[in-house]
MDAnalysis code that builds the backbone (N, CA, C; Angstrom):
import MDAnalysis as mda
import numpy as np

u = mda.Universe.empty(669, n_residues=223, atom_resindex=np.repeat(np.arange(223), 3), trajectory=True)
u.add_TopologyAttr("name", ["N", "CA", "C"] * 223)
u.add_TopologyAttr("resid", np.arange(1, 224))
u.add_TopologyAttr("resname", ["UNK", "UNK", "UNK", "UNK", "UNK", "UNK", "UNK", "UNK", "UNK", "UNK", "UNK", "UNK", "UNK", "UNK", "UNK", "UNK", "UNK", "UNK", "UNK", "UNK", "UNK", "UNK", "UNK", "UNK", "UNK", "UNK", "UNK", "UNK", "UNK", "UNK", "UNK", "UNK", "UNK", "UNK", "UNK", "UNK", "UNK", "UNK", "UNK", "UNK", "UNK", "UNK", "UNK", "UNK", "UNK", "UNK", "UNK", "UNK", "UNK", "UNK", "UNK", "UNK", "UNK", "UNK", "UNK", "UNK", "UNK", "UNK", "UNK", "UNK", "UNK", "UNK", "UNK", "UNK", "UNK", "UNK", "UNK", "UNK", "UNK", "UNK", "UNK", "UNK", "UNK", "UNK", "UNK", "UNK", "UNK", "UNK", "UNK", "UNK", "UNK", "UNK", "UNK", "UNK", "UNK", "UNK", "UNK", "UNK", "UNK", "UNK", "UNK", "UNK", "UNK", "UNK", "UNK", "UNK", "UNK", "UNK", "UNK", "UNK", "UNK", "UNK", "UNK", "UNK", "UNK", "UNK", "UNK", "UNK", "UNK", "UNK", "UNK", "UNK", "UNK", "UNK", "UNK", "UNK", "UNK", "UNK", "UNK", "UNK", "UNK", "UNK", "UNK", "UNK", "UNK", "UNK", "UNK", "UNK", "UNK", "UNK", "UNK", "UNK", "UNK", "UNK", "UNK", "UNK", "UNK", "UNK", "UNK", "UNK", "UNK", "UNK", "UNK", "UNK", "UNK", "UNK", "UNK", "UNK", "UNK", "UNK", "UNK", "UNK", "UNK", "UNK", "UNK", "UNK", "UNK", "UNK", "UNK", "UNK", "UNK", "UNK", "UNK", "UNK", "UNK", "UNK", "UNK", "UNK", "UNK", "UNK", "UNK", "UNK", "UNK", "UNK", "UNK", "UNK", "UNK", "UNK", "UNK", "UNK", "UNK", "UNK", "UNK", "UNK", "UNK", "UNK", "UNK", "UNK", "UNK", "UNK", "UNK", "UNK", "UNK", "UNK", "UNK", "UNK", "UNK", "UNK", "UNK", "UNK", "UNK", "UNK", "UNK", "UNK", "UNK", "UNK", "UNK", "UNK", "UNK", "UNK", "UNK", "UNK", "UNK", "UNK", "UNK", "UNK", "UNK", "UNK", "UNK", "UNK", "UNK", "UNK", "UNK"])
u.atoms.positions = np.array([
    [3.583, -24.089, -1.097],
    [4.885, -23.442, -1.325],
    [4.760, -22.422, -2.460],
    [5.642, -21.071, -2.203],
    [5.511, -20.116, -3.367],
    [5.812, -20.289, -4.678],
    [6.130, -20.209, -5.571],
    [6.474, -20.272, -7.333],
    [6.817, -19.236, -7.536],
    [7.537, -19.526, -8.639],
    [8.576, -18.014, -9.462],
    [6.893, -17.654, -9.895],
    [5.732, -18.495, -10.349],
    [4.873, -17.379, -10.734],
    [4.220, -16.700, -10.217],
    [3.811, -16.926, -8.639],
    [2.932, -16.374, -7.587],
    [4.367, -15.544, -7.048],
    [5.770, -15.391, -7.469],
    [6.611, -14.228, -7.187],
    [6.845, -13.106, -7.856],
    [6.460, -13.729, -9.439],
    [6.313, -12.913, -10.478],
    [5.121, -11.619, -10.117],
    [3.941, -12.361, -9.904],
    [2.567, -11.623, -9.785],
    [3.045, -10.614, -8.643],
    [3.516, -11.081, -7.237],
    [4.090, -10.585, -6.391],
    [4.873, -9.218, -6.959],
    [5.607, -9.328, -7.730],
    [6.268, -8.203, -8.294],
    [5.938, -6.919, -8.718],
    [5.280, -7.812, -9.738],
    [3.640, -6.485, -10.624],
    [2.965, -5.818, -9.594],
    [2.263, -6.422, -8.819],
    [1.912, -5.770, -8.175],
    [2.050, -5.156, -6.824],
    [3.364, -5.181, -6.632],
    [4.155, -3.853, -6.015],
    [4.456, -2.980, -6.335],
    [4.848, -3.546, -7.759],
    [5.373, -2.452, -9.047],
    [3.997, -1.652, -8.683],
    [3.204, -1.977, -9.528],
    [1.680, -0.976, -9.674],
    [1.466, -0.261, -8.564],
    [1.144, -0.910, -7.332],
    [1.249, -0.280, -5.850],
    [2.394, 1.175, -6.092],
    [3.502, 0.730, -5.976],
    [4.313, 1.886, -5.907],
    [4.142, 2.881, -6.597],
    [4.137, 2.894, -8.078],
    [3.934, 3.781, -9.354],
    [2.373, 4.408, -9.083],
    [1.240, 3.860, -8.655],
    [0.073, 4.479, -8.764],
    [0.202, 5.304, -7.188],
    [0.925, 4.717, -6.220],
    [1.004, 5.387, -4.812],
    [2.019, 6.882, -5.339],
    [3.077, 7.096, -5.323],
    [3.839, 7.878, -5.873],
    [2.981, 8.996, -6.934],
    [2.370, 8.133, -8.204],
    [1.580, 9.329, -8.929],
    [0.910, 10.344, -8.547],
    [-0.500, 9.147, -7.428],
    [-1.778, 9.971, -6.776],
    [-1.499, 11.299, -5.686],
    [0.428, 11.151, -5.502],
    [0.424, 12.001, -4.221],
    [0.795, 13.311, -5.087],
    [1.833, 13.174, -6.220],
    [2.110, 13.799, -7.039],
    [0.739, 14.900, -7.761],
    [-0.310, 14.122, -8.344],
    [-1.311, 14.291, -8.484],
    [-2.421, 15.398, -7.645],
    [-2.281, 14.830, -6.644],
    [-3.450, 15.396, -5.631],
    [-3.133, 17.106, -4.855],
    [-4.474, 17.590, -5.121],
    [-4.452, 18.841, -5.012],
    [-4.130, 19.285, -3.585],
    [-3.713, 20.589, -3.522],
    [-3.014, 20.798, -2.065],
    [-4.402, 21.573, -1.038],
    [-4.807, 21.082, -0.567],
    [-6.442, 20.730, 0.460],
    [-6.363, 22.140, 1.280],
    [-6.734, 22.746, 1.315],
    [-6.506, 24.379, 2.944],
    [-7.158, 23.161, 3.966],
    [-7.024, 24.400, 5.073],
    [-7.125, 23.310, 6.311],
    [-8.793, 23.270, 6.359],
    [-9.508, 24.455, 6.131],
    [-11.066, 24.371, 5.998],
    [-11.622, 23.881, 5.019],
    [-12.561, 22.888, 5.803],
    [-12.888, 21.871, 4.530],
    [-14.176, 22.451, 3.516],
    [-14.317, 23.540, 3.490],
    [-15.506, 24.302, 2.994],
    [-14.973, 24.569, 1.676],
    [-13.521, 25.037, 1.912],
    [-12.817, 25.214, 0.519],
    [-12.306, 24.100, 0.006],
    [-12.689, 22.475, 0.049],
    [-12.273, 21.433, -0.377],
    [-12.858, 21.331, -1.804],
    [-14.206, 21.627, -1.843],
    [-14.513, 21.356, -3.486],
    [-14.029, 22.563, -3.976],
    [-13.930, 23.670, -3.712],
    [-13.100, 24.934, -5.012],
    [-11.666, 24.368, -5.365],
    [-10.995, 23.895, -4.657],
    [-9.635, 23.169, -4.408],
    [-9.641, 22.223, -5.502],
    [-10.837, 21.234, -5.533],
    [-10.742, 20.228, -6.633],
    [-11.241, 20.194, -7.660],
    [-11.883, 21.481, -7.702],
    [-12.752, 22.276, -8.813],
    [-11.556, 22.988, -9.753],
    [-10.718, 23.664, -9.186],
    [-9.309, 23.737, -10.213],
    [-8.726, 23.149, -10.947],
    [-8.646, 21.836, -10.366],
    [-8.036, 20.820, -11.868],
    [-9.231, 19.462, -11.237],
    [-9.966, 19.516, -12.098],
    [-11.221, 18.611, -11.719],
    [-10.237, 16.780, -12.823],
    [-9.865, 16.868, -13.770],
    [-9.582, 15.740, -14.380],
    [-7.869, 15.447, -13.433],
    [-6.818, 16.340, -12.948],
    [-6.086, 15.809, -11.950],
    [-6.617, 15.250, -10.842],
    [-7.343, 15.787, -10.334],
    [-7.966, 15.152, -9.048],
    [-8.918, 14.030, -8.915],
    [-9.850, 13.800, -9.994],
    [-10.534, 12.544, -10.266],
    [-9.475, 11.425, -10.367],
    [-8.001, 11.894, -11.221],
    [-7.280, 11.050, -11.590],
    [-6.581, 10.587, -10.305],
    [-6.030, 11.269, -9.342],
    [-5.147, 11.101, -8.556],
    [-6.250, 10.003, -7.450],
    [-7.343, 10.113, -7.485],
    [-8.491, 9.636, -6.261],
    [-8.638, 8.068, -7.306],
    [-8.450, 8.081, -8.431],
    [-8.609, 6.517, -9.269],
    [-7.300, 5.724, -8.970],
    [-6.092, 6.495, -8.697],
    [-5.010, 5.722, -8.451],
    [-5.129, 5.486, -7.419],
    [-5.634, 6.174, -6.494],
    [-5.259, 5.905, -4.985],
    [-6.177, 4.674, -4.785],
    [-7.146, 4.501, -5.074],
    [-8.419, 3.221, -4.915],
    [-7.609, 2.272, -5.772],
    [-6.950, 2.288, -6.678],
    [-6.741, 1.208, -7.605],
    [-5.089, 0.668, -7.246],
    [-4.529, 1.541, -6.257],
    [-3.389, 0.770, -5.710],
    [-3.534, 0.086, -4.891],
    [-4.897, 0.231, -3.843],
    [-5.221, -0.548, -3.079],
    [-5.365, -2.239, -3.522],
    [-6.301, -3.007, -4.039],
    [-5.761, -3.942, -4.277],
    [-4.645, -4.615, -4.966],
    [-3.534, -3.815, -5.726],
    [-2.596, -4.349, -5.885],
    [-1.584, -4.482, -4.585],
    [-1.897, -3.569, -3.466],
    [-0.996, -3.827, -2.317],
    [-1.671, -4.788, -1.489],
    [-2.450, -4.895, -1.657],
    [-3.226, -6.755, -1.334],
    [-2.886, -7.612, -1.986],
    [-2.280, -7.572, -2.770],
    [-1.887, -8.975, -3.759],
    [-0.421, -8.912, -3.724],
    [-0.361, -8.090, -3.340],
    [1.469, -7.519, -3.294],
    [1.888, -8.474, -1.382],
    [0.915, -7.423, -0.542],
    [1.261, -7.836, 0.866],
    [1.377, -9.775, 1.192],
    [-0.143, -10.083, 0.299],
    [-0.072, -11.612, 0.589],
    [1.071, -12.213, -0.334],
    [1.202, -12.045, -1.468],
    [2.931, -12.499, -1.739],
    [3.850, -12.429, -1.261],
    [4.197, -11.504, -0.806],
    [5.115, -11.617, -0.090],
    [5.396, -11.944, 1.311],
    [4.058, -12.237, 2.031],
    [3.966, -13.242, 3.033],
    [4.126, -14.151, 2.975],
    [3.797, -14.928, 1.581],
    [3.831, -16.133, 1.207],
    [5.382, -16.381, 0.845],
    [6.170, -15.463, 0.305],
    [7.412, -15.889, 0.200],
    [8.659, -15.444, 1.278],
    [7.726, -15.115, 2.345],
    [8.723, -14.196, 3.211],
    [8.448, -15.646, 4.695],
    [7.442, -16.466, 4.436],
    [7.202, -17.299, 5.525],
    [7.655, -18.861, 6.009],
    [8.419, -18.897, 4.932],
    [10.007, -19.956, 5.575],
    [10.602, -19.903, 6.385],
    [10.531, -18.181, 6.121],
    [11.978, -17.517, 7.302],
    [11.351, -16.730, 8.492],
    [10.261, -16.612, 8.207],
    [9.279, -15.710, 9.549],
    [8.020, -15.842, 9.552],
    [7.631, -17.211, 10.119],
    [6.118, -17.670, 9.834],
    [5.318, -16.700, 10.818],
    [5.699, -16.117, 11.829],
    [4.639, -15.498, 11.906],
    [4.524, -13.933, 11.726],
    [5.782, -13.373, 11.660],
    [5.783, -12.001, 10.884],
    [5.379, -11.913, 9.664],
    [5.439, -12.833, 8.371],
    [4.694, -12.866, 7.331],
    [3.499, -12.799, 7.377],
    [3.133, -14.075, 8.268],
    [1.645, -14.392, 8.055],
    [0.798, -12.771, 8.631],
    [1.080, -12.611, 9.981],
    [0.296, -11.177, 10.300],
    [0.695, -9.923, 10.082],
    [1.704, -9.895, 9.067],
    [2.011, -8.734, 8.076],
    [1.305, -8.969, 6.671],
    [1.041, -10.241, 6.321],
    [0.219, -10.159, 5.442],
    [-1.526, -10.019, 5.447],
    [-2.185, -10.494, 6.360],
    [-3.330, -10.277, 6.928],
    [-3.644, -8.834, 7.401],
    [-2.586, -8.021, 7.587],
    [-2.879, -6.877, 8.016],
    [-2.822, -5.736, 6.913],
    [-1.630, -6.117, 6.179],
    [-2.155, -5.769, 4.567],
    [-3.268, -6.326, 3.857],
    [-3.540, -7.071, 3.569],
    [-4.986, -7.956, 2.655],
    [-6.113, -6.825, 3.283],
    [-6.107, -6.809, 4.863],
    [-7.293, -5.905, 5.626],
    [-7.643, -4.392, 5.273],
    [-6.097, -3.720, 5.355],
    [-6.110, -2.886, 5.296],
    [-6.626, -2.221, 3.875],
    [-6.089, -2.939, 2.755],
    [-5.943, -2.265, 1.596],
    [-7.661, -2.335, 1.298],
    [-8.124, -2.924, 1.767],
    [-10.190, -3.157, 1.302],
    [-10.350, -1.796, 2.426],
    [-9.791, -1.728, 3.604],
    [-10.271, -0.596, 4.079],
    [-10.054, 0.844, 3.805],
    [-8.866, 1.079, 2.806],
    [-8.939, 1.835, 2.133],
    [-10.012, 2.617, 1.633],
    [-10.211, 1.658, 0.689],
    [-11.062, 1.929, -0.389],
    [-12.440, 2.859, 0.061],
    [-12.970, 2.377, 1.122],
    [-13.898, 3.248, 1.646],
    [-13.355, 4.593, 1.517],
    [-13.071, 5.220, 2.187],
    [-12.883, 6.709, 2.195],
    [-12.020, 7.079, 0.676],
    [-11.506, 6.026, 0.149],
    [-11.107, 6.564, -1.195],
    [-12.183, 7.111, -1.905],
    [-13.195, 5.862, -2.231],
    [-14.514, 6.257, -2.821],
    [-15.644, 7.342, -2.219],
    [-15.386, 7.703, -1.027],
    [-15.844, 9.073, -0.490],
    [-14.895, 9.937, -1.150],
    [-13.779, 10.202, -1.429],
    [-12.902, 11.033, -2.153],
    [-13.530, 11.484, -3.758],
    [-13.921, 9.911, -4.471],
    [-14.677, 10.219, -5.281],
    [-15.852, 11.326, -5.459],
    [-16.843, 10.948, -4.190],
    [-17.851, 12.330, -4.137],
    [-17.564, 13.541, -3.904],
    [-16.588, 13.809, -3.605],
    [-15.786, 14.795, -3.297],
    [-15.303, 15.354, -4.114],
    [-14.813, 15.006, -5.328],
    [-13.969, 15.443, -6.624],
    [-15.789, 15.721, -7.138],
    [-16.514, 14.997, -7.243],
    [-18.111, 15.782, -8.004],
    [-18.552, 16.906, -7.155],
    [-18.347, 16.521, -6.235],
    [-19.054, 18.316, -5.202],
    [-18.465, 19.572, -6.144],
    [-16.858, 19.643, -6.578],
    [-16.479, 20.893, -7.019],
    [-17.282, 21.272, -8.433],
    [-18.403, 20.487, -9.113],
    [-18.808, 21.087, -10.233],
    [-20.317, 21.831, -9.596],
    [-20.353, 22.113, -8.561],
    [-21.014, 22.685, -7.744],
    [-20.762, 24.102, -6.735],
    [-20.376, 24.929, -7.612],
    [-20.016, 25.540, -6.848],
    [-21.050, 26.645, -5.673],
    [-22.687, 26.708, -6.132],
    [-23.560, 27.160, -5.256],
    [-23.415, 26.009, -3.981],
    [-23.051, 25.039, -3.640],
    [-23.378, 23.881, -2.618],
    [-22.127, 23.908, -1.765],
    [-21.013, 24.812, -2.294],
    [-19.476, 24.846, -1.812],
    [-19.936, 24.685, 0.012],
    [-20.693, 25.618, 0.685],
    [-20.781, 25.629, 2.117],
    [-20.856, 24.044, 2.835],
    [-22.352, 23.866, 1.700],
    [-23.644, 22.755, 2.265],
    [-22.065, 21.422, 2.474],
    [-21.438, 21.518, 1.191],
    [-20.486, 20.485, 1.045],
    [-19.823, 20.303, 2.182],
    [-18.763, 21.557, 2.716],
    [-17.968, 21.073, 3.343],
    [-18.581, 21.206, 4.913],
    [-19.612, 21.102, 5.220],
    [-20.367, 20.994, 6.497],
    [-20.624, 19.306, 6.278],
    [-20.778, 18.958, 5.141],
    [-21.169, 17.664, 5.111],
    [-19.598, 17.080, 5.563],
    [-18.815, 17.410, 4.273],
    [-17.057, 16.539, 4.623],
    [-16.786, 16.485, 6.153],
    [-16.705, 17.749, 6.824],
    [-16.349, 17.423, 8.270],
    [-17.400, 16.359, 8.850],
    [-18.754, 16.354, 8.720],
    [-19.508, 15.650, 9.393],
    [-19.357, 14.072, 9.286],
    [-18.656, 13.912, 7.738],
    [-18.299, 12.196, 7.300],
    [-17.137, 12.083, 8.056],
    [-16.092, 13.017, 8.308],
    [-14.672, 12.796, 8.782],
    [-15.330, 12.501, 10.277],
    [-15.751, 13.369, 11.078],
    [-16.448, 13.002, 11.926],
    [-17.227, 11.270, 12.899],
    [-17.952, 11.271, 11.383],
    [-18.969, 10.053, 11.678],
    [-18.040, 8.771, 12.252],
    [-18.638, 8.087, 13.395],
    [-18.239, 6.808, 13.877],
    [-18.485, 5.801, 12.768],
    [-19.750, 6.090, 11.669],
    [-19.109, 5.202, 10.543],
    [-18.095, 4.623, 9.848],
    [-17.072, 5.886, 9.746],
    [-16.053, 6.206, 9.066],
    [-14.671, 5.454, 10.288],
    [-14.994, 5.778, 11.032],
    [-13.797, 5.307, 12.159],
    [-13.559, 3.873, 11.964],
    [-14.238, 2.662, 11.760],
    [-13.471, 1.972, 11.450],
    [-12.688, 1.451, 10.618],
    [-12.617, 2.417, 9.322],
    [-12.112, 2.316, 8.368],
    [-11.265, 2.606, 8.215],
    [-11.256, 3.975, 9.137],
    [-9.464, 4.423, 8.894],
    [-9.172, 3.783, 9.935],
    [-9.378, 3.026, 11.256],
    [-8.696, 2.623, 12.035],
    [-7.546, 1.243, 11.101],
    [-8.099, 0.386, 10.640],
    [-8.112, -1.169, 10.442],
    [-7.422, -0.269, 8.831],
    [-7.653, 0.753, 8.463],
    [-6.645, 1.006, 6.935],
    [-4.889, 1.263, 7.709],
    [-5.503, 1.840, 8.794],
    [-3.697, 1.912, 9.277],
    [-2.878, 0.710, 9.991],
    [-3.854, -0.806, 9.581],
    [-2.770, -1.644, 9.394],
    [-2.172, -1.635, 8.230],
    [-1.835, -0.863, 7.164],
    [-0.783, -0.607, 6.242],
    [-0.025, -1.056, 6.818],
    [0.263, 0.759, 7.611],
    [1.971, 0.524, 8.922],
    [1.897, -0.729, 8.883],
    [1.331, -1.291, 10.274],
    [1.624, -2.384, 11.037],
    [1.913, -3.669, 9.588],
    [1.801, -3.792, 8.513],
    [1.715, -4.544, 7.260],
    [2.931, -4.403, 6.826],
    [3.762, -2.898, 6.347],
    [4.679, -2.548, 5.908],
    [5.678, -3.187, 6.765],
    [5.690, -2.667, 8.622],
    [6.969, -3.162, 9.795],
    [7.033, -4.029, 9.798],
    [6.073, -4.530, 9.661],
    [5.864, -6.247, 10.256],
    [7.112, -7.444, 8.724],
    [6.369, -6.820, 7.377],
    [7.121, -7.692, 6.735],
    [8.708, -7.575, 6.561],
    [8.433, -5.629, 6.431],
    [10.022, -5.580, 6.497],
    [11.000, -5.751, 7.543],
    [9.981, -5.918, 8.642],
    [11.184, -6.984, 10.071],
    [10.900, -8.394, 9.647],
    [10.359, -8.992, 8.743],
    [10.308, -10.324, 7.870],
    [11.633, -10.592, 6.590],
    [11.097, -9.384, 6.053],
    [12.564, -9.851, 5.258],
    [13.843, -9.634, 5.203],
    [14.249, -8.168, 6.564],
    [15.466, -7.873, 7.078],
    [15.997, -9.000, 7.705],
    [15.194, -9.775, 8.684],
    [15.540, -11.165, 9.278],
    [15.873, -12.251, 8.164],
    [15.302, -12.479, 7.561],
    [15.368, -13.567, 6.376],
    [16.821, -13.431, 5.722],
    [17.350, -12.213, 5.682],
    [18.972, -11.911, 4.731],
    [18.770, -12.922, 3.364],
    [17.329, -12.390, 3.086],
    [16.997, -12.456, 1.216],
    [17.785, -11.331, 1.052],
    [17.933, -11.726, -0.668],
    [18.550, -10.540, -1.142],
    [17.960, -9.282, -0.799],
    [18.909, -7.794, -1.315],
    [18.324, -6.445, -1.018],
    [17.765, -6.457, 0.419],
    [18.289, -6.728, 0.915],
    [17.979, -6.647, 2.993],
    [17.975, -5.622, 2.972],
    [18.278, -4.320, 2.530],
    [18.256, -2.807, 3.050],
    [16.765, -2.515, 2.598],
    [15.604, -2.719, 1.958],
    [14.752, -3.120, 1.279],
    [13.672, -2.495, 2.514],
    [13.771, -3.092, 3.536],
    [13.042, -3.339, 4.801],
    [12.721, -1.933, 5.628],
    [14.424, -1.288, 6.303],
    [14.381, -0.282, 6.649],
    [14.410, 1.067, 5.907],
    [14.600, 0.550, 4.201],
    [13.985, 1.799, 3.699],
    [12.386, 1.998, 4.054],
    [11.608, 1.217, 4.289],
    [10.312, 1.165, 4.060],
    [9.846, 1.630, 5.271],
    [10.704, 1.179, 6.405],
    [10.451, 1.917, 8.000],
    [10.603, 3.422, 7.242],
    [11.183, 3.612, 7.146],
    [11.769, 5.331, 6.982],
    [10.865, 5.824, 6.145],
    [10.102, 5.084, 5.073],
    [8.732, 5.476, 4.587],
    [7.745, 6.032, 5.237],
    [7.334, 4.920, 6.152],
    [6.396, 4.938, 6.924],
    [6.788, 5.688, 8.159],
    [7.526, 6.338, 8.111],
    [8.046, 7.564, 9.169],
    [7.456, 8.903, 9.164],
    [8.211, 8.748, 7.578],
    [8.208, 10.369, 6.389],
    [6.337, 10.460, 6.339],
    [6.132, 9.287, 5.491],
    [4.830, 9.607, 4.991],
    [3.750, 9.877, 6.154],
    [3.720, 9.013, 7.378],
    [2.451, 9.709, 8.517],
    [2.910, 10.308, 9.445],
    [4.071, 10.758, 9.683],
    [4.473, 11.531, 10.296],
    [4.795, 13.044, 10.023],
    [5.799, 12.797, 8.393],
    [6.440, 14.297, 7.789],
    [5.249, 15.183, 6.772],
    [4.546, 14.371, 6.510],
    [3.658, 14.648, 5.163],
    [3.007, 15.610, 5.679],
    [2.399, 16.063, 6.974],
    [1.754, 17.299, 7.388],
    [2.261, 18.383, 7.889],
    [3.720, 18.065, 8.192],
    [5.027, 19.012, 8.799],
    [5.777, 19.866, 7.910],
    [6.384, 19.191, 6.547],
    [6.998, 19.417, 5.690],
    [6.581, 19.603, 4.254],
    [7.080, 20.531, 3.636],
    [6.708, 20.623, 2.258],
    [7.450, 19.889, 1.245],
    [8.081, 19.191, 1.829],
    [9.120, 18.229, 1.274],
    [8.806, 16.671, 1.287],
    [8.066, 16.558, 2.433],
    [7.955, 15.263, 3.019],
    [7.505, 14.323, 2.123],
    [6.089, 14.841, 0.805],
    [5.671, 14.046, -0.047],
    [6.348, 13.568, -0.773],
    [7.553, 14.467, -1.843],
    [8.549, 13.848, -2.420],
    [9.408, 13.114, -1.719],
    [9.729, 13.196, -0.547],
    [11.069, 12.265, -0.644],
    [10.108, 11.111, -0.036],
    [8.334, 11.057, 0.535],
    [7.717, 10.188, 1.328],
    [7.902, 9.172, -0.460],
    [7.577, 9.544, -1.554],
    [7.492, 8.562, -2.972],
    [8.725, 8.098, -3.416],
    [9.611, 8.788, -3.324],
    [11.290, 8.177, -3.523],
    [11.453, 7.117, -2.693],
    [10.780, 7.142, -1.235],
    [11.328, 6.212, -0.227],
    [10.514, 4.778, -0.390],
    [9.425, 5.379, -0.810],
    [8.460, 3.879, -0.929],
    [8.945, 3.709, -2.630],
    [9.337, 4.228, -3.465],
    [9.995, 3.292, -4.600],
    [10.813, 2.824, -4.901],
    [11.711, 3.360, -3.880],
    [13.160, 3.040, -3.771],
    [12.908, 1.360, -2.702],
    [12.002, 1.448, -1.659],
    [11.931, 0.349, -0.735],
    [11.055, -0.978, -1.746],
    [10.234, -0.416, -2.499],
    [9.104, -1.727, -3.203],
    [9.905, -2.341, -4.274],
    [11.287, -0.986, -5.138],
    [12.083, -1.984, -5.855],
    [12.797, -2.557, -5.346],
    [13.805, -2.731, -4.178],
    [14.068, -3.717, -3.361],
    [13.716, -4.772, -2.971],
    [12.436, -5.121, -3.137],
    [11.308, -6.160, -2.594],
    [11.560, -6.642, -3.975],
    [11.267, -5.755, -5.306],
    [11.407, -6.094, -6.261],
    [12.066, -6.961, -7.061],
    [13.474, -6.403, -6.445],
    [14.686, -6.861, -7.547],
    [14.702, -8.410, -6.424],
    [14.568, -8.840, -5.003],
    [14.652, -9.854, -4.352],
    [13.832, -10.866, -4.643],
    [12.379, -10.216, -5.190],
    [12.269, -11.532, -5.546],
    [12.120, -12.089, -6.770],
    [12.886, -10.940, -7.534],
    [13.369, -11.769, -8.966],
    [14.539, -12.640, -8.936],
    [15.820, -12.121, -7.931],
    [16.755, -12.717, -7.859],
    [16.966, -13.699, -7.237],
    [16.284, -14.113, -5.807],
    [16.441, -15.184, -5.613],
    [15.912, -16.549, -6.206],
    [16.571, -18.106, -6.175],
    [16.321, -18.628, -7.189],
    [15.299, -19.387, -6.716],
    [14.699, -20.191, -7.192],
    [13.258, -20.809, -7.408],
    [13.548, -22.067, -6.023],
    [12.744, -22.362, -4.745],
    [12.647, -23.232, -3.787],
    [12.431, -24.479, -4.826],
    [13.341, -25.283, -4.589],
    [12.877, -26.529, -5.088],
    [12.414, -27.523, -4.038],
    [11.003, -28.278, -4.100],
    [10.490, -29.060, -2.811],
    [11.283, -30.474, -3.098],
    [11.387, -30.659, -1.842],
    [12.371, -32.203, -1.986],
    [11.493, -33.377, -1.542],
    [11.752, -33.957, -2.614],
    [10.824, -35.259, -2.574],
    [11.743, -36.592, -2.577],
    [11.104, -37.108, -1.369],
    [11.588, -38.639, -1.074],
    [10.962, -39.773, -2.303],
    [12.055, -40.206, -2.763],
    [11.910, -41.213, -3.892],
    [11.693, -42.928, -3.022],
    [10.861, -43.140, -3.396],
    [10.274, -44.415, -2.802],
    [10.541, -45.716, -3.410],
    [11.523, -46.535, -3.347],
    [12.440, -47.699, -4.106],
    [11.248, -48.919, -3.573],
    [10.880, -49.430, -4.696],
    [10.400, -50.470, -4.752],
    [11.914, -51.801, -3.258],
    [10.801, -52.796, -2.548],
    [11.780, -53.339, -1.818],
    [12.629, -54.042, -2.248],
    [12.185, -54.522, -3.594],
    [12.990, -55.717, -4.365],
    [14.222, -55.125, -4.924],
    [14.282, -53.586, -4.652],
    [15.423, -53.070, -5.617],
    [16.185, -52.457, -4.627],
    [15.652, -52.320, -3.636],
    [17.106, -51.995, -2.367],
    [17.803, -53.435, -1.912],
    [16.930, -54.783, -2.387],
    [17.930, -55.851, -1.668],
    [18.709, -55.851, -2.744],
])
């Protein structure tokens, strides 16, 4: 059974999730569509862009520690939307990290600027590689992580129930609008901080499960 302290931890690290997700997008340099000009791009602000590629890797496991909490406290009321909304987060967020840390080599290519070509013949060829494919496949159980819980805790009518379909509408904006709109990034970070403090403030407010335990009377004291 969950605890106010495994709800607490739960908290933090949504909190962190959100605040480092929101920063890195804020952060991160605006890419042309040819990836040849990717290291001059990050060669412009070389300490923003290292920075924005450290948040993005380092929100990843807090939304693993975030997703399985709140499976864990979301699975009273939806044992199996928790459970494989949380498994699909825990998965996803390690699969991240791969191509984050390719992001890393990527922010060092721009102190190179004789290699600018060699580079981005290489980037397409990693975006490319069947290596790489299962990583981003199994990272975009995010989504399926994000729907899954927030049709977990919209059902549940825990506190902040609107909590849920802000987070659909996240996950709308952000892989859908983010390549359409020049807008889409800001309101894609309003929507996921506005949806993770919801998660937030619920599971501070609701009050602590108490487990009920059968008291066992000696026989001599029930006759």
């Amino acid at each position: 059974m969950e605890t106010i302290t495994q709800r607490r931890i739960t908290a933090v690290a949504l909190a962190l999730f959100a605040v480092a997700s929101f920063a890195f997008v804020l952060l991160a340099p605006e890419l042309p569509d040819n990836r040849a000009e990717w290291p001059a791009a990050t060669a412009q602000a070389p300490l923003r862009s290292a920075l924005s590629v450290h948040l993005f890797i380092w929100s990843q496991p807090a939304f693993a520690v975030g997703a399985v909490g709140l499976a864990a406290w979301l699975r009273p009321h939806s044992p199996k939307l928790a459970t494989i909304g949380g498994a699909f987060g825990f998965l996803a967020a390690f699969m991240h990290i791969v191509p984050g840390s390719w992001s890393l080599t990527q922010v060092s290519m721009g102190a190179h600027p004789e290699h600018y070509a060699v580079y981005g013949q290489l980037i397409e060829a990693q975006e490319a590689s069947p290596h790489m494919l299962p990583y981003f496949m199994l990272g975009l159980g995010m989504v399926v992580s994000v729907i899954l819980l927030g049709i977990a805790h919209f059902r549940s009518r825990l506190p902040m129930r609107w909590a849920g379909p802000v987070l659909w509408a996240w996950v709308v904006v952000e892989f859908l609008g983010t390549g359409l709109f020049a807008w889409a990034p800001a309101l894609s970070g309003a929507l996921l901080v506005l949806g993770v403090g919801g998660l937030i403030a619920g599971l501070v407010r609701e009050p602590a499960r108490q487990p009920a335990f059968v008291s066992a009377q000696p026989a001599a004291e029930m006759n």
